[in-house]
N, C-alpha and C positions, 0 to 999 in steps of 0.2 A: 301435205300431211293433214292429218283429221284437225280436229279442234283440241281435242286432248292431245296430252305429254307423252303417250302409251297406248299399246293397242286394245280395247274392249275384246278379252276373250271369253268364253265361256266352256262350262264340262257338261256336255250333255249324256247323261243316265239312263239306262236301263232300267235299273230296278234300285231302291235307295230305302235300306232295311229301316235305316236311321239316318232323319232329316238334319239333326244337327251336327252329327260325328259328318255326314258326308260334304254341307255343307262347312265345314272346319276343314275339311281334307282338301276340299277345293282350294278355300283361301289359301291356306299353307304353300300351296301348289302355286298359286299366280295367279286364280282364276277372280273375272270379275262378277260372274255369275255362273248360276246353275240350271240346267236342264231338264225337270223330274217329271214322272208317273203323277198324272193330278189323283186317278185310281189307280192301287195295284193289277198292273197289267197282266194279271189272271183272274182279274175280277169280275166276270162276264155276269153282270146283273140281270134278273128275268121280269119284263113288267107286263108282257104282254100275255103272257102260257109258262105253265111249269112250276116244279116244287114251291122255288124260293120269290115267286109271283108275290105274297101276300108277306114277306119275310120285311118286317122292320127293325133296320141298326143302319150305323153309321156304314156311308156307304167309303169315304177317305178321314182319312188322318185329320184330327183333327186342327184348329186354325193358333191352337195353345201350343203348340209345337212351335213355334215361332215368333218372333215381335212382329207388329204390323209393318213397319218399316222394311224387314227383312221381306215379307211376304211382296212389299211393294217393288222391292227395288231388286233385289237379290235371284228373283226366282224366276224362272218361263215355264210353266206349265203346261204338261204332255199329254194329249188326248190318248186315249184307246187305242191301239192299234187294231183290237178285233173288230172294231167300228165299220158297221156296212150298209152308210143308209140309203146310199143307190141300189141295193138288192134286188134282186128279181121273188123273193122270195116275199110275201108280206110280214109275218111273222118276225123275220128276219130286219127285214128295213123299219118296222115300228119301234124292235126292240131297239135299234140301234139310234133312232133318232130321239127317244125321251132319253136314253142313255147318252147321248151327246150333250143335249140342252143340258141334262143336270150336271153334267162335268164343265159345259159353259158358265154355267150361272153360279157354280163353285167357285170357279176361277174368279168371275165378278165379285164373287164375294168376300176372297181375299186380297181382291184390288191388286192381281199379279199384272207385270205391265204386260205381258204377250205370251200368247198361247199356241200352242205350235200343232197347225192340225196336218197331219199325212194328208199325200193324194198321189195317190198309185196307178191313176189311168181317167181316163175321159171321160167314163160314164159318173158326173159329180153334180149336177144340178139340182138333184134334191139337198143333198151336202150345201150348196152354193145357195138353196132357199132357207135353209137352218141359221146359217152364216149370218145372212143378209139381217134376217128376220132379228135373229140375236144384236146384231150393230147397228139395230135399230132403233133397239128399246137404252136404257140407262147405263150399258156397260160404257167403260172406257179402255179397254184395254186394246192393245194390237190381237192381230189375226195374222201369226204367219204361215202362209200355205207351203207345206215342206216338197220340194221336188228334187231330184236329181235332173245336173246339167244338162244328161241326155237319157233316153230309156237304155234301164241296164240288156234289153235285147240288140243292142247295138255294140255292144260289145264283146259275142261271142266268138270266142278263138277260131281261128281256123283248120288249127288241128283237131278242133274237136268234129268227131264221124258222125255225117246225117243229123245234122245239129236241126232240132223242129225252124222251123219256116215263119221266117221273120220277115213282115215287108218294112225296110226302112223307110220308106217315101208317105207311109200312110197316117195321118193324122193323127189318126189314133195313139198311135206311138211316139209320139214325139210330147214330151215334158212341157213346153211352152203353151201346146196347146191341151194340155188336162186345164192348165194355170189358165190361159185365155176366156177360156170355156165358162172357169169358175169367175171370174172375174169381171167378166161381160155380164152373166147373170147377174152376181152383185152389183151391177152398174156402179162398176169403177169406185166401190166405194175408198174413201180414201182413208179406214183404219187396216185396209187392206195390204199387208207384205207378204215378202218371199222369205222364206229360207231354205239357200239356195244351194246343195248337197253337189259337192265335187265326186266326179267318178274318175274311175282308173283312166280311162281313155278320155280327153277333152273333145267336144267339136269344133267345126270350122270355126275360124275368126268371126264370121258372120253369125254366125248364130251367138255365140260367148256376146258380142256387139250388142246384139237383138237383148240378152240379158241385160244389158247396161245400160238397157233406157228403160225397164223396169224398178218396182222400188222393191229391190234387194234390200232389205234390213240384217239378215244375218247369214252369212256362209260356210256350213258343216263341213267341216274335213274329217274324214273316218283317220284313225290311227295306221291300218293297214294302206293310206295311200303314200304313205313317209315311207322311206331309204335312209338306210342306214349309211353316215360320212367313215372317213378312215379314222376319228375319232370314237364314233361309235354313236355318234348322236343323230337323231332322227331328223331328216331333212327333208324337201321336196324335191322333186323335178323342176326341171327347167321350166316346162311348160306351167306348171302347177303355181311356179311363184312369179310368172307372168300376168295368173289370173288372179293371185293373191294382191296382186300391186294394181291392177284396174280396180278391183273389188275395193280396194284402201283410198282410193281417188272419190267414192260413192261414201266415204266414212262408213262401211258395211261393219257390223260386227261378226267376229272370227266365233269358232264353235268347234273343239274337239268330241270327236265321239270315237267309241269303242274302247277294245282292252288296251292295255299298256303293253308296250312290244318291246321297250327296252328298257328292262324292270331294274338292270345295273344304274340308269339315267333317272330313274324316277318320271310319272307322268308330266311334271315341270319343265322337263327338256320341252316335250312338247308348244306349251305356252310361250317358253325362253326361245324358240324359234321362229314362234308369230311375232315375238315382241324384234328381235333380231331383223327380221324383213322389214318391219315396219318404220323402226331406226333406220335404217338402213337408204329408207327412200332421200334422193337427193331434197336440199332444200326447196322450197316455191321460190321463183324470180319473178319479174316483169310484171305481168298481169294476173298471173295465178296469183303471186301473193296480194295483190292491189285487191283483186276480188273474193279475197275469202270471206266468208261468211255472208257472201250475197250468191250463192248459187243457186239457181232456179230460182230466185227472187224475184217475184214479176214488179214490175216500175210502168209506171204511164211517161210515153214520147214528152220532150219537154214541148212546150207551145212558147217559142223564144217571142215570137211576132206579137201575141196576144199576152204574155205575161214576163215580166221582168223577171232574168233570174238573180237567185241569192248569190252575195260575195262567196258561199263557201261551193255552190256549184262550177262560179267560175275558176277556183282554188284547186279544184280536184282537176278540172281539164289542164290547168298551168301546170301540173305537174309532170303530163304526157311526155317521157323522156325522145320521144320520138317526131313526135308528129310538128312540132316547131321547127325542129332542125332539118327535117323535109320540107318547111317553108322555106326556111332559111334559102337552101340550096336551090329551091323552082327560084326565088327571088335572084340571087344569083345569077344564074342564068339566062331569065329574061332578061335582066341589064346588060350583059356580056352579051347577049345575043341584039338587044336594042339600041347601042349605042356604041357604036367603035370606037377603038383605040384611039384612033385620028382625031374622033368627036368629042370624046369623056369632058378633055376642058370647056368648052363651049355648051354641052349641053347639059340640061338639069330637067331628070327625068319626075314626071305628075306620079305617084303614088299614089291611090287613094283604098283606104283598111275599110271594107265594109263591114259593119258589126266589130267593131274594133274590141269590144268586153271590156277588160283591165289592159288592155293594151301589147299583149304579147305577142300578136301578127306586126303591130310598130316596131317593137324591139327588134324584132327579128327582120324584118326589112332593113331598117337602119344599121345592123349589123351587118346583112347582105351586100347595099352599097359601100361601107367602109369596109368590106373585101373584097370587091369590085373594084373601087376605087371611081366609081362613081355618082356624081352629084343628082339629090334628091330632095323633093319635099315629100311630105306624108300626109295625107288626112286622114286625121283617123275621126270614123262617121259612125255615133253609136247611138240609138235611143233611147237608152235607158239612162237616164237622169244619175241614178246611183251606181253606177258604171262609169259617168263619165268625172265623178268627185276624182277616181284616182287617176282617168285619162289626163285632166287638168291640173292636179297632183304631178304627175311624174312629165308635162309638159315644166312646170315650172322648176322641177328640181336635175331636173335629166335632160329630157327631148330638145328642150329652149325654142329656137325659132326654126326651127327643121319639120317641126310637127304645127300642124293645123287641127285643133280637136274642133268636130263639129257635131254639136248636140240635137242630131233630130229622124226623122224616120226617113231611111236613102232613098226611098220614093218620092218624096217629098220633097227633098234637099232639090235647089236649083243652085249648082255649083259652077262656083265665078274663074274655072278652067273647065278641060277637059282632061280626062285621065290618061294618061301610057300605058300603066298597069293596076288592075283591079286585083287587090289580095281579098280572100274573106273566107269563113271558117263557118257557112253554114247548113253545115251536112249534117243529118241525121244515122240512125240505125241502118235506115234503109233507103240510105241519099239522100233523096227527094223531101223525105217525111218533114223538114222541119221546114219548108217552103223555100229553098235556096232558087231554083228554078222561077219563083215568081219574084221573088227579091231583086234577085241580080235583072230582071227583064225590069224592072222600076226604076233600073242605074244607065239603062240604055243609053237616055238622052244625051249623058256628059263621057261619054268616052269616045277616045279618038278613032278614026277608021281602022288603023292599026292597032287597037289598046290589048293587050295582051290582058286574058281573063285567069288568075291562080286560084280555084283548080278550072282546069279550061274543059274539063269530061267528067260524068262518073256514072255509074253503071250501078242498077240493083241487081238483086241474085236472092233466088228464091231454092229451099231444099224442103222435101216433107220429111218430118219428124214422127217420131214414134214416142212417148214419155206420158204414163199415169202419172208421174208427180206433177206436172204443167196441168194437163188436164184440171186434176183436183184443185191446184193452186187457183185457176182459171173458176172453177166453180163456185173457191171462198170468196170471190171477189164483188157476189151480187150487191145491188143497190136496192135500198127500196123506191128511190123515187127515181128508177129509172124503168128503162122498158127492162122485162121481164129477162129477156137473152140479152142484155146489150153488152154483159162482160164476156159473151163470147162471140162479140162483134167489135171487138176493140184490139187493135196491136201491144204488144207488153215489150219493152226493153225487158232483155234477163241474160243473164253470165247460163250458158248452157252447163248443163253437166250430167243429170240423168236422165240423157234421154240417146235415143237410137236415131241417127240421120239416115235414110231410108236408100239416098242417091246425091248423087253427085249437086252442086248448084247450077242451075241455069240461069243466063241471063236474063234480066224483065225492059225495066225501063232504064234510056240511057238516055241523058241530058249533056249538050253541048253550050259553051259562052264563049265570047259573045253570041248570042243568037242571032241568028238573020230573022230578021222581023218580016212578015209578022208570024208571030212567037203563038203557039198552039201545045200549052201543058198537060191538055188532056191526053192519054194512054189507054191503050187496052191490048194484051198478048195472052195467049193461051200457050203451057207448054207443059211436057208430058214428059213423066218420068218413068223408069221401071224400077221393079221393086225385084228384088232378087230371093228373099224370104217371105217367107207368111209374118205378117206383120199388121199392129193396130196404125190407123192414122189417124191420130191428134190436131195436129195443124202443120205451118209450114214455119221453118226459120227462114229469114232475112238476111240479108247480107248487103254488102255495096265495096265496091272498089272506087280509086278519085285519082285517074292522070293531073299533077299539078300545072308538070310544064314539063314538059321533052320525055324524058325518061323518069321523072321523077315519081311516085305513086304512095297512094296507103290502101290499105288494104286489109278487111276483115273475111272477106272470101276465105275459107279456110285451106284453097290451095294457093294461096300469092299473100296469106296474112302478113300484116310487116311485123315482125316478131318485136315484141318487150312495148307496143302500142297498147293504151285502155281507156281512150277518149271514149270510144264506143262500144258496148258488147253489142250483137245481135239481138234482131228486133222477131215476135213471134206472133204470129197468126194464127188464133185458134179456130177448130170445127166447133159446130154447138154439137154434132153429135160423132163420136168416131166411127172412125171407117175399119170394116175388114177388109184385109187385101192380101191374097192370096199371091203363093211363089210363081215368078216366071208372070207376072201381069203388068198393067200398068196405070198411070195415075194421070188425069189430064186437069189440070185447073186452070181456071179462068182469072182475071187479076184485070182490074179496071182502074184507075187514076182519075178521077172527077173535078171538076173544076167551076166552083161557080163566082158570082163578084167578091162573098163576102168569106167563103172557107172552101180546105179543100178535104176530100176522103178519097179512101180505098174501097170497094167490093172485092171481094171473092166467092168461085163456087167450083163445087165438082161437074165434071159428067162423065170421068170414068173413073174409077169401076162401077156407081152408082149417082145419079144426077141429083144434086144437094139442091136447099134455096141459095138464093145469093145472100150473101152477109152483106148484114149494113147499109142495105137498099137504099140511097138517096141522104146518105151519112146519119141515118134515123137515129145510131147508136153511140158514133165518134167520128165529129172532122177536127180538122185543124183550122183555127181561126187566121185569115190573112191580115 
C-alpha cells in the first residue's frame, strides 16, 4: 500500500462557474483535490489577427479567489483544450503557443503543483519545445501529459458498418508514442508525468507493463467506465481493478471525471470505491514491506574489502528471515554428507566462516552440527576490528571453545589447519560485485582437497529495463569533482518498481569454489535479447542466483526468487543515453568483468540496435577496490 492511510483521489472538471462552491462540493464528496479550467474553456484569446487582438482585461479568475495554500496544494490546472500549437496553419499555431505559455506562467504563478496538458496524437514537438522551454525557466510545478491507455480508434465496434480505416499497428496511433515523442524531445525531463486516462477496452498486459515503467502520477477514470452492483453502486470491471491495483503499487493518484451516473449514490460513491479497492489491498510482507520507502532508491554497491561496514548494516542483513536458515541447511548437509554415521564420533569436522561480520554464519553452523549431531570447530575470520568486538563478545559469553575468532584479512591469514568446509556470505547484487571470487581464491592455500566450498556456485543475470524514474534519479546523481558522465558509468543497488523489464534474464558470469587454480576472474559474454514492444531503454537490471550445497539455493532472479529474502535487491546499469527500440527487434550488449592487482570493474556497450561507447572504459568511472 502507498504511504498514506487512504487513497489520493481527485474531481476533474469541466467547467467550474464557482471555485469555491465547487471546491467545497469536492471536499464534502471525499475528494483530495481538484481538476479545473486554468481559462474558461471558451475562451479562445486572439494575439496574433482579429477583433479582440488589442483587447486588454483579465484573461482567468482571478488568484483572490483562493488562499495561497489552497492554490498550492489543492488544485491541478487544466490547459485549453482548443490548444493547437503543432498546426499546420501559422496563425493558428502562433496563436496557440503565446496562449499556452500565458496559461503556463499562470499556473506558475499561483504555484499550483501540476498542470495537466492534453495530447491527442503524435504531431506534438512544437508543444514538446514550449514545455521543455517552460521547465526550464523558474517554474516548479509538474507537467502531466494527459493520454488515454490506448487510441480511442482501437476501439471501434464491430457492429458498426464501414467503420473509416484505422491502422492499429501504425505509430502514429498508438498513445505511448504521442508521450514518447513528447518526452524524448524534452530530454526525459524529470518534472515530466502522465496522466494516465483508462478507456472502455484495456490493452495487452504488455503494453498496461510498458505503462508501469513510466512515471504515472495520476490515473483518470471517466464515470461512464463504472457498472452499476446489485446495490446500486458504481463499480468497475474485473479488468479495470486489476489496473487500478498495479496503478496503487506506483502510489499513482486516482482522478474521477465526467457526469454523475448514479445521482441516487451521490458523486461520493464514486471516491468510496477508489477508497474500497485501495483498502482492500492485502497487507505488504517479506520484502515489500522491509523496502518501503526505498523504491527506485538508487544506493552505491557496498565495497566490504575496502571499507568496514556500520554495526547497523550488518543489523539489517541479520534479520534476513531467510537466507541463514538456507545456510543452516547447505551446512547440514555437507556434514551428513562428509562424515558418516560410523565416523561422527571420531571425527571433528575444520569449519572455517570467512567474513564472519557479527557472527551469524557461526551460529548458524554451530546450530547445523548440533542437528547433525556432529562434532566441529569454527573459525570465524573477520577483518574488521569492529566486527570482531562482538565476534569475541559472543565467543566468550556463547560459542566458548567451539569457536576460533581470527582477526585479519583471509588472504593474509596463514591458518595452523586446513579447512573441510568453507562457509562465507560474500555475494553481492550481482554475485561477483563485492569480490567473493577473489577473496575465496586468497583462502585457497588452507583448505583440504576435499573442502567443500558454501555457496560452491553462483550465477549473474542481466535483463534491460525500461524506467524514466531511474534514468532521472541517475542524472541527480552528478558529481562535481568527478568525470562529467561517471554517474552513468556506475552500478546502483535499488528495490525496482517503476520501471518496465523488457525480457526475460540471461545468464552472464558464473563462478565456481573451490576453484581449480589457476584461477582466471577476468569475464567477457555478449547476449541478446528481444524486445517484444516499442520500448525506451534505460539500462540493464542485475540479478544473481547462489547453489549453497546440493539443492540448496538463493535467489533474486525473478523467476527462482526465494520468496520473503531482502539481503539483496537488484543491482542497475545505466546507458548515458537511452535507446529506442522498436517491436519485434532486438538488443545485444556486451558485459566485460576486469581484473587488475589493485581493483576490479565492469564495462558495458551496445551494438544492437545502435553501437553505444563502452561505459567505464578501464574503471575511469567506478571499480571496486580489492
Amino acid at each position: 500500500m502507498a504511504a498514506q492511510q487512504h487513497v489520493s483521489c481527485g474531481r476533474c472538471l469541466s467547467c467550474v462557474p464557482d471555485i469555491s462552491n465547487s471546491m467545497q462540493l469536492a471536499s464534502y464528496a471525499g475528494f483530495d483535490f481538484v481538476a479545473m479550467p486554468i481559462v474558461h474553456p471558451r475562451f479562445q484569446r486572439e494575439f496574433v489577427e482579429g477583433k479582440a487582438k488589442d483587447r486588454v482585461a483579465a484573461f482567468a479568475r482571478s488568484d483572490l479567489l483562493l488562499p495561497s495554500q489552497d492554490w498550492s496544494a489543492l488544485v491541478v490546472g487544466k490547459l485549453s483544450e482548443w490548444l493547437q500549437v503543432d498546426a499546420e496553419n501559422t496563425v493558428v499555431r502562433q496563436n496557440s503557443q503565446v496562449a499556452l505559455m500565458q496559461e503556463l506562467n499562470y499556473a506558475a504563478h499561483l504555484s499550483l503543483p501540476a498542470v495537466l496538458v492534453p495530447l491527442n496524437n503524435i504531431n506534438c514537438v512544437n508543444l514538446a519545445r514550449c514545455l521543455y522551454s517552460h521547465m526550464q525557466g523558474h517554474s516548479n510545478h509538474q507537467v502531466w501529459i494527459h493520454v488515454p491507455i490506448q487510441a480511442p480508434g482501437t476501439m471501434v465496434d464491430d457492429v458498426v458498418e464501414n467503420p473509416v480505416s484505422f491502422d492499429e499497428t501504425s505509430k502514429d496511433n498508438e498513445p505511448w508514442h504521442w508521450w514518447n515523442t513528447l518526452r524524448r524531445a524534452c530530454n526525459h525531463h524529470k518534472r515530466l508525468g502522465i496522466a494516465l486516462e483508462a478507456t472502455l477496452d484495456l490493452p495487452s498486459q504488455d503494453v498496461i507493463d510498458r505503462w508501469m515503467g513510466e512515471p504515472v502520477k495520476c490515473a483518470i477514470f471517466s464515470t461512464s467506465l463504472f457498472l452499476t452492483n446489485k446495490k446500486g453502486f458504481p463499480v468497475l470491471s474485473k479488468a479495470h481493478q486489476s489496473l487500478v491495483v498495479q496503478l496503487f503499487r506506483l502510489d499513482v493518484q486516482m482522478m474521477i471525471k465526467g457526469t454523475n451516473r448514479h445521482p441516487d449514490k451521490g458523486i461520493k460513491a464514486y471516491q468510496q470505491y477508489m477508497e474500497h479497492l485501495y483498502q482492500s489491498q492485502p497487507p505488504l510482507g517479506g520484502v515489500d514491506a522491509f523496502a518501503k520507502g526505498y523504491e527506485d532508491y538508487l544506493q552505491c554497491p557496498l565495497q566490504p574489502l575496502s571499507d568496514n561496514l556500520e554495526s547497523q548494516t550488518y543489523e539489517i542483513f541479520e534479520k534476513d528471515p531467510v537466507k541463514y536458515t538456507r545456510y543452516q541447511e547447505a551446512v547440514y548437509k555437507a556434514l551428513m554428507d562428509k562424515v558418516p554415521e560410523a565416523q561422527k564420533a571420531s571425527t571433528k569436522t575444520i569449519i572455517m566462516v570467512l567474513g564472519a561480520g557479527r557472527g551469524p554464519l557461526v551460529t548458524a553452523s554451530l546450530k547445523a552440527a548440533e542437528q547433525a549431531e556432529r562434532s566441529v570447530h569454527v573459525y570465524a575470520v573477520e577483518k574488521n576490528p569492529n566486527a570482531a568486538v562482538t565476534l569475541f563478545t559472543l565467543k566468550e559469553d556463547k560459542w566458548g571453545d567451539l569457536v576460533t575468532v581470527v582477526l585479519t584479512d583471509m588472504r593474509e591469514w596463514e591458518a595452523p589447519v586446513k579447512a573441510d568446509i568453507i562457509v562465507s556470505e560474500l555475494l553481492g547484487s550481482f554475485g561477483d560485485n563485492e569480490l567473493s571470487p577473489e577473496c575465496l581464491d586468497g583462502a585457497q592455500p588452507f583448505l583440504k582437497d576435499d573442502c567443500i566450498s558454501i555457496p560452491c556456485k553462483y550465477t549473474s543475470y542481466l535483463s534491460p529495463l525500461m524506467s524514466h524514474k531511474l534514468y532521472n534519479e541517475v542524472k541527480l546523481c552528478k558529481e562535481k569533482d568527478k568525470n562529467p558522465e561517471a554517474h552513468f558509468e556506475t552500478p546502483y543497488v535499488v528495490r525496482l518498481q517503476n520501471v518496465s523489464v523488457l525480457d526475460k534474464p540471461q545468464s552472464v558470469f558464473t563462478f565456481t569454489h573451490p576453484a581449480k587454480p589457476p584461477t582466471d576472474n577476468q569475464r567477457y559474454k555478449h547476449l541478446t535479447f528481444d524486445i517484444k514492444e516499442d520500448a525506451e531503454l534505460h539500462g540493464f537490471a542485475g540479478y544473481f542466483d547462489t547453489v549453497l550445497y546440493g539443492d540448496i539455493m538463493l535467489s533474486t532472479e525473478p523467476s527462482t526468487y526465494s520468496e520473503g529474502m531482502f539481503s539483496w535487491f537488484p543491482i542497475f546499469f545505466p546507458l548515458k543515453t537511452p535507446i529506442h527500440l522498436n517491436a519485434n527487434s532486438k538488443v545485444t550488449v556486451h558485459f566485460w568483468r576486469n581484473v587488475k592487482s589493485r581493483n576490479v570493474w565492469y564495462e558495458w556497450s551496445l551494438t544492437e540496435p545502435v553501437a553505444t561507447p563502452i561505459h567505464n572504459i578501464n574503471g575511469q568511472s567506478y571499480t571496486i577496490s580489492l
